[in-house]
N, C-alpha and C positions, 0 to 999 in steps of 0.2 A: 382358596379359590379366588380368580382375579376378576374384575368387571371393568365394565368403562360405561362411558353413556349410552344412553338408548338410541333407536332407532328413529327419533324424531334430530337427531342437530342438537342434542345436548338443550331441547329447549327445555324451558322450566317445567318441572314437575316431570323429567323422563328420566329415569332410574332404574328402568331393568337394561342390564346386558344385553349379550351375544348369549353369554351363557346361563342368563340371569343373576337375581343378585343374591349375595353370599347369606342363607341362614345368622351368619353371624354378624351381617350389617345391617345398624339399624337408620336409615335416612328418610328423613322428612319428606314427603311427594313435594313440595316446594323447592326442595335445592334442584341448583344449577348444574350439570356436571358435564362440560365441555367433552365434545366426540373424545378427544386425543385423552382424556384423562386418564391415568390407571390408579384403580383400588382391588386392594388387595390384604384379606384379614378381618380382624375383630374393628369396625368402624361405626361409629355413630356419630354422624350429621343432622346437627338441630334444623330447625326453620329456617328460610331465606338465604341458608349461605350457600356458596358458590366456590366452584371446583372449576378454574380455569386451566386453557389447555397443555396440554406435556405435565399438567404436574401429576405428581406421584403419592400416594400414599400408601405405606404397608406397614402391616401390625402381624408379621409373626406369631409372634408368643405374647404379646400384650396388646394392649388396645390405643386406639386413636379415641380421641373427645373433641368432635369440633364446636364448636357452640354458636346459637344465632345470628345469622346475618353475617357472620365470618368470610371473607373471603380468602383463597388461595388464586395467587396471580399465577400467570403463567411462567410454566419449571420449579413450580415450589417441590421442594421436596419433604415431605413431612414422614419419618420413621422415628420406631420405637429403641428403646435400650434394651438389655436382654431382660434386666430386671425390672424396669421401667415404664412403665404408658407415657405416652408423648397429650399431653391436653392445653389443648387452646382455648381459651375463654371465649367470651361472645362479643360480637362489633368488633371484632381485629381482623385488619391487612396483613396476612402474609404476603409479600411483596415478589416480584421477580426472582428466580435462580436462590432465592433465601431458603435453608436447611436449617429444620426444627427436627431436633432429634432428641427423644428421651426425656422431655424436658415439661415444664407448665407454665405456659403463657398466661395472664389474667386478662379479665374483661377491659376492652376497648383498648389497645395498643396497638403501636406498628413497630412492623419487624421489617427494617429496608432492605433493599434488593443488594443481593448479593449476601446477606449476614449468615452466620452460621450460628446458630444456638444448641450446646452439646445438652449433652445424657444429665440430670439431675438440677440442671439450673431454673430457675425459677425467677419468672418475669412479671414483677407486682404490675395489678390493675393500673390501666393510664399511662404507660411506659411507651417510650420511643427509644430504640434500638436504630444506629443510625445504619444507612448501607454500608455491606462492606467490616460490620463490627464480627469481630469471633468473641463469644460470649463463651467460656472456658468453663468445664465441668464445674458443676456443683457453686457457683454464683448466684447468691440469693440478692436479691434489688427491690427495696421498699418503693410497696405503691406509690404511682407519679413522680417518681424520680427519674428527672430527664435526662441525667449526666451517665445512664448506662455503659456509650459508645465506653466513653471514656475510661470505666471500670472494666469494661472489656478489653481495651484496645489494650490496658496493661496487665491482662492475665486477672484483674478482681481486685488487686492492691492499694487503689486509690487511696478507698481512705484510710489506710493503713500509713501512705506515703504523705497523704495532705496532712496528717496528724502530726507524722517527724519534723516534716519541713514548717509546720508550725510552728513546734517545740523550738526547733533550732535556729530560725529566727527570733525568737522571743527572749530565747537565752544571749543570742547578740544584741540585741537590743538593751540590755538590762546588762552586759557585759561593758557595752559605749555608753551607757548611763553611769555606771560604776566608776569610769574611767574617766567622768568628763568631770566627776564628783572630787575622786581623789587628786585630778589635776588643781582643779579649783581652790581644794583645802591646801595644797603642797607651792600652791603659785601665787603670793597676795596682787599680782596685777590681775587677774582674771575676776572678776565681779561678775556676780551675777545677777537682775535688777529683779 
């Protein structure tokens, strides 16, 4: 069953439909929920937060979790995976045209406009997700880690990659150390003070 805002203008605290609202949604008389909004499914919307206009919500077969003071800007798109609840924590910006799908955001983050967060990934509390980032299945990211975009923007590998290019500088390093060693012992002009 799908709803939108009430017949006040989406002003705070209006929360029945056209059709009224879904047995299985459970929302706070505090939130927001912009005329143009659509919901649609198993949804529970805590205190204060806000459902701005065009965006979307539907829970099929599993459930939406939005949590206090949350906002969705307008054209968010927020779905579930088939296996999956999509839950957003509480004090987080869903930002512009951004798509949260299947996934769990933590308390107070932002999710910038335009990003895409897939089915399974998991966004530690305090996180910034920059606009524009695809956050790729099953991506887990320790609270307050701001370097998200960046483990998104290559599929999840970062520190996998910062770890080799570590390695492998280090090994050059200590390979021109070796080198500068055996020169030294092999050349008696080369002193070293």
């Amino acid at each position: 069953m799908s709803r939108t805002a009430g017949s006040r203008g989406g002003a705070p605290g209006s929360t029945t439909g056209a059709r009224g609202p879904s047995a299985e949604q459970q929302i706070d008389p505090s939130v927001f929920i912009a005329p143009s909004a659509q919901l649609f499914g198993a949804i529970s919307i805590a205190r204060g937060a806000s459902i701005w206009h065009n965006a979307v919500l539907r829970a099929e077969c599993q459930r939406i979790e939005i949590g206090r003071m949350t906002n969705l800007q307008d054209f968010a798109m927020v779905h579930i995976a088939f296996d999956q609840p999509t839950i957003i924590g509480e004090f987080c910006s869903i930002t512009h045209h951004a798509t949260v799908h299947g996934c769990t955001i933590g308390d107070h983050c932002l999710i910038g406009i335009n990003t895409v967060v897939m089915d399974r990934a998991v966004i530690g509390a305090g996180s910034i997700v920059a606009g524009g980032a695809i956050v790729t299945e099953g991506i887990f990211n320790v609270p307050g880690v701001g370097n998200l975009a960046y483990q998104a923007a290559l599929g999840g590998v970062v520190p996998v990659t910062i770890a080799v290019v570590t390695i492998l500088v280090l090994i050059f390093l200590v390979f021109n150390l070796l080198v500068d060693i055996v020169y030294a012992l092999l050349d008696p002009r080369i002193r070293y003070a």
